[in-house]
C-alpha positions, 0 to 999 in steps of 0.5 A: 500500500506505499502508494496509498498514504495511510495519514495526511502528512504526506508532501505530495501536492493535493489535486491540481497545480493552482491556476492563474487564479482570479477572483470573480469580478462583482458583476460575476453573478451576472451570467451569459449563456451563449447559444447557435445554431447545432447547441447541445440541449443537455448542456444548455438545459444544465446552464439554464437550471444551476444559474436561472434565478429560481433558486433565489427563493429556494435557497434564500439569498440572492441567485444569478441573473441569466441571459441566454445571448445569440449571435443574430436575431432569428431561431436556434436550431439545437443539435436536436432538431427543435428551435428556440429563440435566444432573447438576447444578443452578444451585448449581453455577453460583453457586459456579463460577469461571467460567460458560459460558452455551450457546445455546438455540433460540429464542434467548433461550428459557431459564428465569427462574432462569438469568439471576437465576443469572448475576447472581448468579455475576458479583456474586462474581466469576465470569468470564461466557462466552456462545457464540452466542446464550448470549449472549441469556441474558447480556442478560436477565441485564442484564450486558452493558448498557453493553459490547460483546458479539456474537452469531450475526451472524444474531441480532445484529441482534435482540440489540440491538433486544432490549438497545439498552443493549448495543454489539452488535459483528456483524463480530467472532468473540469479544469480551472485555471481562474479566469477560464475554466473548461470541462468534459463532456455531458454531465461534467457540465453538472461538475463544472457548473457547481464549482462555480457555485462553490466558487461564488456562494461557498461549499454549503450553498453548493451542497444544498443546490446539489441536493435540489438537482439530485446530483453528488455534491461534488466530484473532483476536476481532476477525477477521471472522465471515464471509470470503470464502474460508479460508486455503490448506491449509499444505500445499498447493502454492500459492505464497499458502500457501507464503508464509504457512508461511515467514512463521510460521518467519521471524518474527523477521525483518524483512519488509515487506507488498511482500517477502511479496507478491513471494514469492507472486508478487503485486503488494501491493495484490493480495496485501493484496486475497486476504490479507483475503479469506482472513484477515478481516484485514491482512497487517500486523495478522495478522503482528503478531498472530504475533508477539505469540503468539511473544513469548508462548511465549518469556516462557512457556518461556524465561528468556530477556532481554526484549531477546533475546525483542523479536529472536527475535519480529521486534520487534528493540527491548524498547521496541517489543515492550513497546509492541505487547505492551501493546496486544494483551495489556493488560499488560508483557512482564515482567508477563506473565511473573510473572504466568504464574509466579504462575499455574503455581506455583499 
């Protein structure tokens, strides 16, 4: 099991490097939704549900503001045959906070004017999110040369034949590189779209909405897009999900790769083998990734110590909750918390 760490002490860096992070502008809850013609329904659907405004009454603060934003006057075929009518123009996306660029089939396939709208947009500060192939649209633009970005690991490859300039990553669900984020394919979208949340309104809200959608709450950028088979249903009786639902009520408490294999009857090695298989990832980084998520709630909802947050979310020390914190969030626990602040005072 050496490559499993059994505490959370281990020097590795914990998910991916940080991007070139900037915050979201004041105007970031203000969102344009872009469409054309050969639009994918789902994602639109999945854009249009996590950021229209319904969820202000539901969740009790207030939401987004969304516009979905054609390039001309007319219909929009989708890639499914119906029409819609998009009742707004580009203007909107030169004004909005942040744009959500959808996929079109073909990839790529949109109007001049959406990647000049784009630059345009990220050259006064907006926040650029692709889902799918949007991101095609995102490279004509020539924003994402120089970064990390990923598509439909399906396109991936034509992505960077397209923009060899643009690190394509084929193994992710989203990359975040701050100011330009990008995503797989289909229900990444989903991924994508809550981590703009958690991003805006903090890993409670996030949660919450998570819960209305019937969707896990989070699942990791750096998850692979493919696995082999999903987790069990938390409900089931198997003793590998057994396992896990303990897992997420015992969080601060110590517990190693080994323990969790004996609770679900398995040696570690097969444990980590069928855990990767469900998860796309380790037992080590998805434990640390739980965590990370719990010390986000408490410093959300609670006044509570840093020290009392480190016990309560398994990292027993301030240095090391701070430590792990930083890597995964890219800033302190007390920044985070201020910072937070700062976002529900305004």
């Amino acid at each position: 099991m050496r490559n499993y760490p059994a505490n959370l002490d281990d020097p590795r860096p914990a998910g991916p490097a940080p991007g070139r992070a900037r915050r979201p502008g004041p105007d970031a809850r203000t969102v344009a939704i872009i469409v054309s013609d050969g639009v994918s329904g789902f994602e639109l659907g999945v854009a249009c549900e996590v950021f229209g405004d319904s969820w202000s009454a539901i969740l009790g603060l207030p939401w987004y503001r969304s516009f979905v934003c054609a390039a001309a006057p007319g219909p929009v075929t989708a890639d499914s045959g119906f029409q819609l009518l998009a009742p707004h123009g580009l203007e909107r996306v030169r004004s909005a906070g942040t744009v959500v660029m959808l996929p079109v089939e073909p990839p790529g396939q949109v109007p001049d004017a959406i990647p000049e709208a784009l630059r345009q947009a990220h050259a006064r500060g907006s926040r650029i999110v692709s889902l799918c192939t949007g991101a095609f649209a995102v490279a004509a633009a020539g924003l994402l040369d120089g970064r990390r970005a990923t598509t439909h690991w399906t396109e991936c490859a034509e992505l960077a034949r397209r923009y060899p300039r643009v690190s394509v990553d084929p193994g992710v669900l989203f990359v975040d590189e701050g100011d330009m984020l990008t995503s797989a394919g289909s229900a990444a979208g989903i991924d994508l779209c809550l981590h703009v949340v958690r991003q805006d309104y903090g890993s409670e809200i996030a949660t919450q909405l998570a819960r209305q959608l019937v969707v896990p709450p989070q699942r990791d950028g750096g998850q692979a897009q493919y696995i082999d088979a999903p987790l069990p249903d938390p409900g089931s009786s198997s003793l590998f999900a057994d396992t896990l639902c303990w897992l997420q009520e015992h969080l601060g408490e110590p517990v190693t790769v080994e323990d969790l294999a004996a609770r679900s009857a398995m040696s570690p090695r097969t444990f980590a083998r069928r855990f990767a298989a469900s998860t796309g990832t380790t037992p080590y980084q998805w434990l640390l990734r739980q965590r990370i998520q719990l010390a986000q709630r408490l410093l959300e909802t609670t006044s509570l110590p840093i020290d009392s947050v480190a016990q309560k979310s398994g990292f027993s020390t301030a240095a090391n909750l701070r430590k792990h914190f930083s890597r995964a969030v890219h800033t302190s626990p007390q920044a985070y918390r201020r910072a937070f602040a700062d976002r529900r005072a305004s």
